[in-house]
C-alpha positions in Angstrom: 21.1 6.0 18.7 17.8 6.4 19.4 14.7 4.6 16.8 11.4 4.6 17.2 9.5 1.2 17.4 6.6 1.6 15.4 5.0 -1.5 16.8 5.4 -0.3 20.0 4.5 3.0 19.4 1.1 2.0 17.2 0.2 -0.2 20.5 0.7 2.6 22.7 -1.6 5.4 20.4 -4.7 2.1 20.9 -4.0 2.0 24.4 -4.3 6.1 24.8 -7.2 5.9 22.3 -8.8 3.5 24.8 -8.3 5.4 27.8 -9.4 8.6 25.9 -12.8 6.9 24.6 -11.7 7.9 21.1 -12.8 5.7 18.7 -10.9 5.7 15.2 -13.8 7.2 12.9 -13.6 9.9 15.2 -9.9 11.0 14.7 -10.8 10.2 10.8 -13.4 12.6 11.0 -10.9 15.4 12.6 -8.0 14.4 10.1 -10.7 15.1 7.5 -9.5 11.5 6.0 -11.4 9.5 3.8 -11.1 6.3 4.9 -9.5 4.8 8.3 -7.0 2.8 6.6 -4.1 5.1 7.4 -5.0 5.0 11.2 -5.5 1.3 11.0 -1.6 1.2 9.5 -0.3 3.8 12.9 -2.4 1.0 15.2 -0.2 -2.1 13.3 2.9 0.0 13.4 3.0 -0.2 9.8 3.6 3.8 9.5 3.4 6.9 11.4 1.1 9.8 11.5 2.9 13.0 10.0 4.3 15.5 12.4 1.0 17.2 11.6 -1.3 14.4 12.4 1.2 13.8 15.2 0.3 17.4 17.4 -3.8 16.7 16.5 -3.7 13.5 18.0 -1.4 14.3 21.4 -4.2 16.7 21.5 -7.1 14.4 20.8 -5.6 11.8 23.5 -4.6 14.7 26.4 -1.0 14.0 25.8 1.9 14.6 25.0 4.2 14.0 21.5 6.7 12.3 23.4 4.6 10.2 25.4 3.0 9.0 22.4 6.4 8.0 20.8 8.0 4.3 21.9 11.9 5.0 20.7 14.4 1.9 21.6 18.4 2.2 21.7 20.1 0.6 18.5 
């Protein structure tokens, strides 16, 4: 069964935010958060945006859902 690695997946959102030029008070501003912390937690794989937060930021980094998503084979 497919899982997704959160670790792996929170890497792979920094590396498109690098590529992208998108800086994490920018996608706080957009997600109309208060604070960062939440993105700070995707970044350290420690949680996942919401499916909401999810389609915003494949849009923010010109990408795709799935190619935002690390899964791994359990």
């Amino acid at each position: 069964m497919p899982m997704i690695n959160m670790k792996k997946t929170g890497a792979n959102i920094k590396m498109l935010m690098k590529l992208n030029n998108i800086k994490v008070i920018q996608i706080q501003d957009i997600l109309g958060f208060n604070t960062p912390q939440a993105i700070y937690k995707w970044l350290r794989g420690e949680s996942m945006p919401t499916i909401d937060n999810m389609v915003i930021l494949a849009t923010l980094l010109n990408t795709t859902i799935d190619n935002i998503i690390i899964t791994e084979m359990i």
